[in-house]
PLY file of the C-alpha trace (Angstrom):
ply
format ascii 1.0
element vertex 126
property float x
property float y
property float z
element edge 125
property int vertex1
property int vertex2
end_header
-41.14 10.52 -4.93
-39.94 9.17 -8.27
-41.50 6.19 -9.64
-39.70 2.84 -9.09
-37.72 1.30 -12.20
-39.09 -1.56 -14.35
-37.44 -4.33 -13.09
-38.94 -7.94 -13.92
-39.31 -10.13 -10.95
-37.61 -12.96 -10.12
-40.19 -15.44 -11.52
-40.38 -13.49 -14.45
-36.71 -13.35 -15.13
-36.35 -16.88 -15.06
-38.87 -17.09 -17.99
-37.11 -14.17 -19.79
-34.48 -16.47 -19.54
-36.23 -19.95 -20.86
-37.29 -17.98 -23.64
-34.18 -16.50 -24.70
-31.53 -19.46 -24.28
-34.54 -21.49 -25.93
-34.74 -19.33 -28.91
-30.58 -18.95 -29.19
-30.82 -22.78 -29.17
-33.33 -23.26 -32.05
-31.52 -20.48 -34.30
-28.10 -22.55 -33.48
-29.93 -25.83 -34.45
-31.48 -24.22 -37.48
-27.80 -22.71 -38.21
-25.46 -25.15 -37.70
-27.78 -28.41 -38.60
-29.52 -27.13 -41.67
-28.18 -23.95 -43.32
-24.95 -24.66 -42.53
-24.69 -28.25 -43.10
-24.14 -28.92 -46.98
-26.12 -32.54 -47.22
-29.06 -30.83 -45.48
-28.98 -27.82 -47.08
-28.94 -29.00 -50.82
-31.70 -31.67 -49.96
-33.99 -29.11 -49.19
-32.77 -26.78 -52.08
-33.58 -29.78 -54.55
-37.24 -29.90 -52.80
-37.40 -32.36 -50.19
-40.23 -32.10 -48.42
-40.00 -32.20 -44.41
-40.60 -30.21 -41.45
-36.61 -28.98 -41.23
-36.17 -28.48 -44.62
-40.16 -25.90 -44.43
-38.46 -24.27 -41.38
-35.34 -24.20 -43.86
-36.82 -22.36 -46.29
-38.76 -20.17 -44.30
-36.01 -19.22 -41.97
-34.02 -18.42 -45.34
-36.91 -15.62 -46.52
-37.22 -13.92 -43.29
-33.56 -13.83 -42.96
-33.19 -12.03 -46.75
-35.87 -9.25 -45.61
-34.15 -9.10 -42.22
-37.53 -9.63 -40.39
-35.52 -11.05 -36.91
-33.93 -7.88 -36.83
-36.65 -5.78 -37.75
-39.26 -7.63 -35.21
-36.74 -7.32 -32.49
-35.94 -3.96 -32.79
-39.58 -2.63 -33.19
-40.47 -5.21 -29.88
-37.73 -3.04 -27.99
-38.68 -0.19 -28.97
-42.13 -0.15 -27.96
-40.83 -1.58 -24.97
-38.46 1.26 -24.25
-42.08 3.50 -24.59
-44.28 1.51 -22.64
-42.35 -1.41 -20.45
-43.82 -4.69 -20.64
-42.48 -8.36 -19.65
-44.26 -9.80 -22.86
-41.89 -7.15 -25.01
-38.53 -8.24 -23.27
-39.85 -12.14 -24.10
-40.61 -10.97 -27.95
-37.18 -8.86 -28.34
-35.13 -11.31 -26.81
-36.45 -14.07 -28.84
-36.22 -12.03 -32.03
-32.68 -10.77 -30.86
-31.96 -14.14 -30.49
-32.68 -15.15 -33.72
-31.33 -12.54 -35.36
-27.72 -12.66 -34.06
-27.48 -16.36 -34.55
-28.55 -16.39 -38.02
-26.79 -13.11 -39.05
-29.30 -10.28 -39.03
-26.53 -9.10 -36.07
-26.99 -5.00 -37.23
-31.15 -5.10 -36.29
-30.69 -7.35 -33.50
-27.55 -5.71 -31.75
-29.15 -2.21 -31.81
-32.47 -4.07 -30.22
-30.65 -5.72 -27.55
-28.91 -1.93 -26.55
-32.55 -0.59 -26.88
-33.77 -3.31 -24.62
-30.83 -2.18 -21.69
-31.89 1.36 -22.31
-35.45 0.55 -21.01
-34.89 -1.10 -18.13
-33.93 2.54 -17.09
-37.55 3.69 -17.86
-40.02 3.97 -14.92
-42.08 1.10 -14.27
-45.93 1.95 -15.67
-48.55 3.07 -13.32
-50.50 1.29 -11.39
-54.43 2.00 -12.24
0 1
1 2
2 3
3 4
4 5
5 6
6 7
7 8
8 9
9 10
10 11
11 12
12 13
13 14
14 15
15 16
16 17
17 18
18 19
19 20
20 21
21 22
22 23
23 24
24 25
25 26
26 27
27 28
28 29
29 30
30 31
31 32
32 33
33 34
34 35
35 36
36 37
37 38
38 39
39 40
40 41
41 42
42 43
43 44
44 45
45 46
46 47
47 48
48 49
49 50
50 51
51 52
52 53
53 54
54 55
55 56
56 57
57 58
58 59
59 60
60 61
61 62
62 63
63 64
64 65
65 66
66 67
67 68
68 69
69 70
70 71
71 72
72 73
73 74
74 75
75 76
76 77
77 78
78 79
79 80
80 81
81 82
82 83
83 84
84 85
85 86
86 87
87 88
88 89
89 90
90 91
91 92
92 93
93 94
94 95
95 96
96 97
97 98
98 99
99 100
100 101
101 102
102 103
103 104
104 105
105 106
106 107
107 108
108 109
109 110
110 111
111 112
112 113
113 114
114 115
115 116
116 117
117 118
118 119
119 120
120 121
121 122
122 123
123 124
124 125
């Protein structure tokens, strides 16, 4: 008898969820309220020091090395070898990320990796 898919449960797709329409919303907010948003952006560019404008700045390096992308895309595919709910959370928060703040190619191909595995057999049992 072939071994059942991996499927998350009910409970654990409402988490899956939290986490990923959380992290979609923080990228937005980081987006759209500090990169985006001229009087915010050049305050931190001149060196204001505050929480937004240190998330600011470090959003702006990991974006230039394409780290959302890249953390993403290595979450999936060590999900898509051994399936875990803890992967899905990490790749979906990373995909998240990624497509909101423009590292689309990394995150994209994560996301497609992340449907391919939920055709993988669930692991075994021991």
């Amino acid at each position: 008898m072939p071994r059942p898919l991996f499927l998350p449960t009910a409970r654990q797709l409402n988490w899956l969820l939290v986490v990923a329409f959380l992290s979609l919303g923080e990228a937005t907010y980081l987006r759209y309220l500090a990169i985006d948003y001229s009087p915010v952006s050049l305050a931190c560019q001149a060196g204001l020091d505050t929480w937004l404008c240190g998330t600011f700045r470090l959003t702006i390096v990991l974006f230039n090395y394409e780290v959302f992308g890249g953390v993403a895309l290595a979450a999936a595919l060590l999900n898509l070898l051994r399936p875990s709910v803890v992967l899905v959370a990490v790749a979906l928060a990373a995909a998240a990320f990624g497509v909101a703040l423009h590292n689309a190619d990394l995150s994209a191909l994560a996301a497609g990796v992340l449907i391919l595995s939920l055709a993988r057999p669930a692991p075994a049992q021991e």
